[in-house]
N, C-alpha and C positions, 0 to 999 in steps of 0.2 A: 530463173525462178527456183532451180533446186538450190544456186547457193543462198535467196534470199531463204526459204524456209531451215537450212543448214545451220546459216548464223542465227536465226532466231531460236532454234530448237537447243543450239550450244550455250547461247542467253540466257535462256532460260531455266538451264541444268545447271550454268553456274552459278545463278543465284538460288536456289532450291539449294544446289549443297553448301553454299555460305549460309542459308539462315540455320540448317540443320545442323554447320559445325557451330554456329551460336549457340543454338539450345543444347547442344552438348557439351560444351563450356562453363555456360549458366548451370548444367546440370548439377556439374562435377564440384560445383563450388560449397566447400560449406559454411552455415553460418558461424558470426565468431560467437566463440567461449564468452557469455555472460554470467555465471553463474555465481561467479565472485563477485561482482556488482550489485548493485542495490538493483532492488526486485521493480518497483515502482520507479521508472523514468524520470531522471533528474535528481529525485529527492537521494540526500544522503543517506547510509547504510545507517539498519537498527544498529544500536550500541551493539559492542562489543559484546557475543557469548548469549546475542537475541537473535531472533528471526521475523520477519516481517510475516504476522498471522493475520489481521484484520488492516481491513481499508473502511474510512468512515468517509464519505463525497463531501458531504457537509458538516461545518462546525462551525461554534462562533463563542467569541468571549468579550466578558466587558459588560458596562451598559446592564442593560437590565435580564441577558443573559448569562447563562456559561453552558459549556458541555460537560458531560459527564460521562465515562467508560466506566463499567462496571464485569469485570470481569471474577471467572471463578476456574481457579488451578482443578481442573479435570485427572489430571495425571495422580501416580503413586506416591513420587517424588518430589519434594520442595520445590518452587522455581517463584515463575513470577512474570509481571509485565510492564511494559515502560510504554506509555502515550506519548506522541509527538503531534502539535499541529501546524498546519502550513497556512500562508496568507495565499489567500486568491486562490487564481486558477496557479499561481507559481510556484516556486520549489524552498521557498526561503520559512526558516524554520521561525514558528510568534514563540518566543517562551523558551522555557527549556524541557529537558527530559522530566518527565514524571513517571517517576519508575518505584513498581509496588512489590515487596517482595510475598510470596505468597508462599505456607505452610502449603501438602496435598490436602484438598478437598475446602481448602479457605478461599473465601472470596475477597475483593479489595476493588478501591476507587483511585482514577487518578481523573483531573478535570483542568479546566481551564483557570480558576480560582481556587482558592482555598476551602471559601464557604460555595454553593448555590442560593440564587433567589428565594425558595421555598422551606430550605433548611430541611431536604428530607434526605441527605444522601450523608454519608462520612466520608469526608474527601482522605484519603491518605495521602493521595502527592498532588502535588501544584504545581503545575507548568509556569504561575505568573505568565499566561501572555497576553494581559491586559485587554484592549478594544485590538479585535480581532475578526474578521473575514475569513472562512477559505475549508480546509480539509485537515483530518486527522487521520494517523496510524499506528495500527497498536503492535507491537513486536513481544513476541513472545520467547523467554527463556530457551535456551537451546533443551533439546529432549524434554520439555513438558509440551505440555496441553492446555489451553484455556477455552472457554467460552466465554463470551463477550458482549456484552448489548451497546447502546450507549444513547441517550438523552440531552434532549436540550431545554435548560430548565430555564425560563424566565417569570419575570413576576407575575405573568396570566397563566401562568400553566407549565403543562410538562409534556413534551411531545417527544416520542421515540425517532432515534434517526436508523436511515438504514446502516448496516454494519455488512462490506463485503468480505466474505471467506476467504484469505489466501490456502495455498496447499501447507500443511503443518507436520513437522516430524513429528513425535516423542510416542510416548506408553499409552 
């Protein structure tokens, strides 16, 4: 009887300090270096000399819609911002860069077309990305600032979309 409880008790101590050298292991580990990578998973890095400032969930273009980003350089210094949008839930870019350069304290539009359905906005850049589904993101100028709304304008109307906040350097 003392050597069955012997071996049990030895058992038992050796698995206790195998799960404890695991979480000590796990501990020690750290995560990798992402910082040089695109901020939002999958999607490709803002242009060159931008930073990923705003995430919009929804977008759409085409048809009897388009989106619209309105943005206003907050900062001291010149800069600017470039809209990209994505199809779907996936990473693949509709269009191309629309990229607006902005004077301090000027605002500017970039959208999914040239014009809007209602004709109340000045597009300054045009993504062209046609009949389109899925999400948009706005990248901001290294060292400035923007603030940003953005709208989805179709022939019945103008509905605001949400605009999420990334963390942003500048003045």
């Amino acid at each position: 009887m003392k050597k069955l409880i012997s071996s049990v008790l030895l058992a038992v101590i050796a698995a206790v300090s195998a799960v404890l050298f695991s979480i000590g292991v796990t501990l020690a580990q750290s995560a990798p270096d992402v910082s040089s990578g695109p901020r939002l998973a999958g999607i490709a890095n803002c242009p060159t000399g931008t930073l990923e400032a705003f995430l919009i969930p929804y977008a759409r273009g085409g048809g009897p819609c388009e989106t619209v980003l309105t943005c206003l350089n907050t900062s001291t210094k010149d800069g600017g911002f470039t809209g990209q949008f994505f199809f779907g839930f996936g990473n693949t870019q509709a269009g191309s860069d629309a990229s607006v350069a902005l004077l301090a304290g000027e605002a500017g539009e970039a959208a999914t077309a040239s014009t809007d359905p209602l004709s109340i906005f000045s597009i300054n850049a045009n993504a062209a990305t046609g009949l389109f589904e899925g999400k948009a993101r706005i990248c901001a100028a290294s060292g400035t600032k923007v603030a940003c709304h953005a709208h989805l304008v179709c022939t019945g109307g103008l509905e605001r979309l949400n605009v999420i906040n990334k963390s942003q350097k500048g003045d």
